[in-house]
C-alpha positions as CSV (number, residue, x, y, z in Angstrom):
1,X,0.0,0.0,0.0
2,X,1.5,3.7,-1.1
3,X,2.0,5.7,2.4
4,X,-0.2,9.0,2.6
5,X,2.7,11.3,1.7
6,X,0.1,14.5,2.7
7,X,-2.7,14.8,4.9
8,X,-6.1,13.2,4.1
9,X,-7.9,16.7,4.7
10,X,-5.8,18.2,1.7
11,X,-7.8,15.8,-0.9
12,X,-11.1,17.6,0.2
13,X,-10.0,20.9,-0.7
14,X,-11.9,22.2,-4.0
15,X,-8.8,24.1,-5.5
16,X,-10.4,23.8,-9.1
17,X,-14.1,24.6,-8.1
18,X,-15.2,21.5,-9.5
19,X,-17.6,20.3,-6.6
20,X,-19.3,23.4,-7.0
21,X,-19.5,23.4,-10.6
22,X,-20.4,19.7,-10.9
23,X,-24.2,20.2,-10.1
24,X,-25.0,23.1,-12.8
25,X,-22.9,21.4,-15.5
26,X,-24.4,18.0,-15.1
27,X,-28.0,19.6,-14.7
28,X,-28.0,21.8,-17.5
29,X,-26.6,18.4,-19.5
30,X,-29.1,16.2,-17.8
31,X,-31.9,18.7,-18.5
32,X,-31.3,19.2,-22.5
33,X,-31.1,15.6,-23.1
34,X,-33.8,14.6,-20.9
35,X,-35.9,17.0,-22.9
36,X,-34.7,15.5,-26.4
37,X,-35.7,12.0,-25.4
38,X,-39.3,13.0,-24.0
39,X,-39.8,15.3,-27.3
40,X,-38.7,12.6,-29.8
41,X,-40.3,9.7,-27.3
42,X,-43.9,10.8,-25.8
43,X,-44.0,14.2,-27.1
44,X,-46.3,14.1,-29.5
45,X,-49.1,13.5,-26.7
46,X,-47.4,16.4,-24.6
47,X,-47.6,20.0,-25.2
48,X,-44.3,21.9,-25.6
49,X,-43.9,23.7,-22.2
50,X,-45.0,20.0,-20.4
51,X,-41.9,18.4,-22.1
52,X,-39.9,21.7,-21.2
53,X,-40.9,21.4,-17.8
54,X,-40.6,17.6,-17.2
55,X,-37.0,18.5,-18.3
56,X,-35.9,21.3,-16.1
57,X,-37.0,19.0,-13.0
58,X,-35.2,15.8,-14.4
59,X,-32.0,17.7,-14.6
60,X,-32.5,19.6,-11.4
61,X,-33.2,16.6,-9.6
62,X,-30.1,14.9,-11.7
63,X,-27.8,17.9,-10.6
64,X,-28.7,17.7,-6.9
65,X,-29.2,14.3,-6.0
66,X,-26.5,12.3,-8.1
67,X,-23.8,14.7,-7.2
68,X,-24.5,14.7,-3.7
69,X,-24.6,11.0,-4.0
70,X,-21.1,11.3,-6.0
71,X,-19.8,13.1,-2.9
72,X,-20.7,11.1,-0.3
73,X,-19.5,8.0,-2.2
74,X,-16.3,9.9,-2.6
75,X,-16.1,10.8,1.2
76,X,-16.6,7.2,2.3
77,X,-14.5,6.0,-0.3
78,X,-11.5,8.2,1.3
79,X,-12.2,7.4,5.1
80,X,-12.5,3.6,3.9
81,X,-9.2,3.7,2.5
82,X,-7.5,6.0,5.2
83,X,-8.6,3.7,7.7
84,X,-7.2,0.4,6.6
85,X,-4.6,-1.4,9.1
86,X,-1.6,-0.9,7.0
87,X,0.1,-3.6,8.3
88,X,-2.8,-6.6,6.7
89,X,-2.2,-7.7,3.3
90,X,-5.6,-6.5,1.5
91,X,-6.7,-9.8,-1.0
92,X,-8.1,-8.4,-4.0
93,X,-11.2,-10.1,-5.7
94,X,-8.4,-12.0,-7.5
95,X,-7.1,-13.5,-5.0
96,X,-10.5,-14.6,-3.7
97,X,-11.2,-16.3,-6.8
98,X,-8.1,-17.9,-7.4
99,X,-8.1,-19.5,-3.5
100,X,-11.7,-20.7,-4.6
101,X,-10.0,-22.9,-7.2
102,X,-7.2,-24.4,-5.9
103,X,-5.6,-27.0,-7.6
104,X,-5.6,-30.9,-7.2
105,X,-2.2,-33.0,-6.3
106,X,-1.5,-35.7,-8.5
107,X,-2.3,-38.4,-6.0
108,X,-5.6,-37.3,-5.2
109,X,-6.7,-36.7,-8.9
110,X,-5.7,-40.4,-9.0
111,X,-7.1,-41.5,-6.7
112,X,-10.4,-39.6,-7.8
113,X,-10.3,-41.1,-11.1
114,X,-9.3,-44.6,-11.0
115,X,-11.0,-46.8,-12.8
């Protein structure tokens, strides 16, 4: 495991701005093509400012909701990984896998398939 070489506090600074942009960006994106697929998909039996509207409040609730989700994840992401003992050997799902199939010795395959 790579040692912290700076303090976990200095990966939740937003130097760029981009946890404060990330909601209006991915709403405005969210809202445009959410109101491309109702027009070309049920809008025929919608008026005009009913698909505009079921838009706006799909990429509002886009904006908000999955980036606050994204942050969170990220947050307990962090901790998770700050707070891992250093000092146990993390098995990957490789690992896992590759324990699940071990191999048979000689003498018991032949044993298992004598005929």
């Amino acid at each position: 495991m790579i040692p912290n070489l700076v303090p976990i506090e200095t990966y939740s600074v937003d130097e760029t701005g981009y946890w404060k942009r990330l909601p209006l960006v991915y709403g405005v994106m969210m809202m445009v093509m959410g109101t491309a697929i109702t027009w070309f998909t049920i809008g025929d039996s919608l008026q005009p400012v009913e698909v505009l509207e079921r838009g706006i409040a799909g990429g509002a609730g886009c904006g908000i909701l999955f980036t606050f989700l994204l942050r969170r994840w990220e947050a307990l992401h962090r901790e998770r990984h700050r707070s891992v003992d250093t000092g146990r050997k993390r098995r990957g799902m490789s690992s896992r896998v590759f324990a699940s199939n071990r191999t048979v010795s000689c003498s018991t395959r032949d044993a298992l398939f004598r005929t």
